[in-house]
VEXNULO-420459 format. One record per residue (C-alpha): residue in one letter; z, y, x. Coordinates in steps of 0.1 Angstrom, whole numbers. Example, Ala and Ser with C-alpha at 12.3 -4.5 7.8 and 13.67 -1.06 7.14 Angstrom:
% VEXNULO-420459
   r      c3      c2      c1
   a      78     -45     123
   s      71     -11     137
% end
This chain:
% VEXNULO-420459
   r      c3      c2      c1
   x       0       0       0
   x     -10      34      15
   x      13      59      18
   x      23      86     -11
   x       1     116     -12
   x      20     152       8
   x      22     183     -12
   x       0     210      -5
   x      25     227      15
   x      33     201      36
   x      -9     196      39
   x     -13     230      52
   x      17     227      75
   x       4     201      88
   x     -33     219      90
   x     -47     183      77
   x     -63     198      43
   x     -95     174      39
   x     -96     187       2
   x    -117     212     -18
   x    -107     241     -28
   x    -109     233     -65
   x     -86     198     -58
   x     -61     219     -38
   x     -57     245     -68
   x     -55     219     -92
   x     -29     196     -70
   x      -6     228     -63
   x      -4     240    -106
   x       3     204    -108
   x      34     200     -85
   x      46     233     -98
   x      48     218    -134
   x      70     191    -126
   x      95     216    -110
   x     123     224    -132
   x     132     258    -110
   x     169     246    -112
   x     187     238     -78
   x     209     205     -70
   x     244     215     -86
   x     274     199     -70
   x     294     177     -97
   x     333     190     -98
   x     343     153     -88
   x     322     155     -55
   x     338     193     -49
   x     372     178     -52
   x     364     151     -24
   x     364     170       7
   x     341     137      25
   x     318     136      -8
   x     314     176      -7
   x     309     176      28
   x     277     151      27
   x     265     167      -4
   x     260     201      18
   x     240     180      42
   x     217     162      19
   x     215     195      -3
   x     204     215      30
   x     179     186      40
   x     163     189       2
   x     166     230       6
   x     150     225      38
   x     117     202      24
   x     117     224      -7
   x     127     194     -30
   x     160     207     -45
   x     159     201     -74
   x     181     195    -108
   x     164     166    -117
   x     180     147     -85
   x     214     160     -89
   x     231     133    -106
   x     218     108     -85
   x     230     130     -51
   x     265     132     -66
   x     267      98     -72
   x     255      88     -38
   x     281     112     -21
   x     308      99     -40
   x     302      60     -34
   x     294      71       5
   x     335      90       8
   x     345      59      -8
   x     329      36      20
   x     343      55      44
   x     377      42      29
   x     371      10      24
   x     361      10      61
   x     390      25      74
   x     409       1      49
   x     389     -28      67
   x     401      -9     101
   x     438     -11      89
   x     432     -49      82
   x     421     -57     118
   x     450     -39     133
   x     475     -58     111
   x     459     -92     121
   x     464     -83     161
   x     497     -71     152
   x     505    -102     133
   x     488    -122     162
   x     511    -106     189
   x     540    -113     170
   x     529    -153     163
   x     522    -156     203
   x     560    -137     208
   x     578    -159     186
   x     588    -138     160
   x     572    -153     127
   x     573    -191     117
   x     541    -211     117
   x     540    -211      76
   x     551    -175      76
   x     521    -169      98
   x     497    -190      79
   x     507    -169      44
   x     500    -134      61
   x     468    -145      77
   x     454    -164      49
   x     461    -134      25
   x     449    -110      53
   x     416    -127      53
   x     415    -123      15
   x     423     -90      12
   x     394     -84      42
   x     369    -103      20
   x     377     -82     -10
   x     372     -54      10
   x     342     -64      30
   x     322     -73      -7
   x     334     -43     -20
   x     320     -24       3
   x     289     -41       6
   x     285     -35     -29
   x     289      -1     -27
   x     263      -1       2
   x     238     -16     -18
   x     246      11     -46
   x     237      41     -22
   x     206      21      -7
   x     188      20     -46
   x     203      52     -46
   x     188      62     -16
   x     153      41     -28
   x     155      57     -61
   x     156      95     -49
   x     123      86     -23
   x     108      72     -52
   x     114     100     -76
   x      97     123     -48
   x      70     102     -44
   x      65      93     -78
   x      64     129     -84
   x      35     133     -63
   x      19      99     -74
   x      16     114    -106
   x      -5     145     -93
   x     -41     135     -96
   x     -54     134     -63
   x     -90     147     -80
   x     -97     175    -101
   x    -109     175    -138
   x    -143     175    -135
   x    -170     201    -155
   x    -190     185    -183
   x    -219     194    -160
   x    -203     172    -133
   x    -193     144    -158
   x    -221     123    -154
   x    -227     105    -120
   x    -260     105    -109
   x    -263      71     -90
   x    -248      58    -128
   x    -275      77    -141
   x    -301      60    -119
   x    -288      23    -124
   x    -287      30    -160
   x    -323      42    -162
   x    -334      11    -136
   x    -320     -11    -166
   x    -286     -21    -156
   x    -268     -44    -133
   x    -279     -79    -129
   x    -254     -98    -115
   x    -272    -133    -112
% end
């Protein structure tokens, strides 16, 4: 599958406009009319998290920066920042785990828990890790169709900008359709 056509900005950054002028008019009213004019507005919930606010100002500067903030990916943004603070727990929740095994493991090797006693923490240590660990991969996976989900909404954006422009009625008609139709057709066998 080829890539997903640029905008005419990003075309004429680039200097790589292989388009007529016509299709370039018609491609630029086009991307304007799916632009609501309303920027990315940061959810109250995401402004109360100081890690969620914190990546929203990043990813809201990188939109602001490719000229693609807008409302229409808001929701999606604050959702992503908020399930990316709580990673960032559950990692440093998984972090906490590790540091209790060593320091359980220290005090097996120095004598200072039973066998059983030792068994019981671990075991339940590596249960509460494997909570943990899935939750977190499941929030993972959230951000990555998230993350799939916002590209695609971009892209389908400009997928749905027709890459030719309406034709005249003069222009309508192809002329090597008009010479296999007066030649009689198509034979295909």
């Amino acid at each position: 599958m080829g890539r997903p056509s640029k905008t005419v900005s990003a075309m004429s950054e680039n200097r790589r406009i292989h388009r007529a002028k016509n299709e370039i008019n018609e491609r630029e009213t086009q991307e304007k009319s799916f632009a609501t004019n309303k920027k990315i507005i940061e959810s109250a919930e995401v402004k109360r998290n100081p890690i969620a606010h914190k990546k929203f100002v990043e990813i809201k500067g990188l939109f602001d920066k490719v000229e693609l903030n807008d409302a229409l990916i808001g929701n999606p943004i604050n959702r992503y920042c908020l399930l990316y603070s709580e990673c960032l727990d559950l990692e440093n929740k998984i972090g906490e785990n590790k540091d209790l095994k060593v320091r359980l493991e220290e005090k097996h090797e120095n004598d200072e828990i039973e066998f059983l006693d030792y068994m019981n923490f671990l075991s339940n240590l590596e249960k509460s890790f494997f909570k943990l660990d899935s939750l977190l991969m499941a929030r993972r996976d959230m951000m990555l169709k998230i993350e799939r989900e916002s590209l695609m909404t971009v892209a389908a954006k400009l997928r749905a900008i027709p890459k030719n422009p309406k034709k005249d009625k003069d222009e309508e008609e192809d002329p090597m359709n008009k010479f296999i139709l007066k030649k009689g057709g198509l034979n295909y066998g």
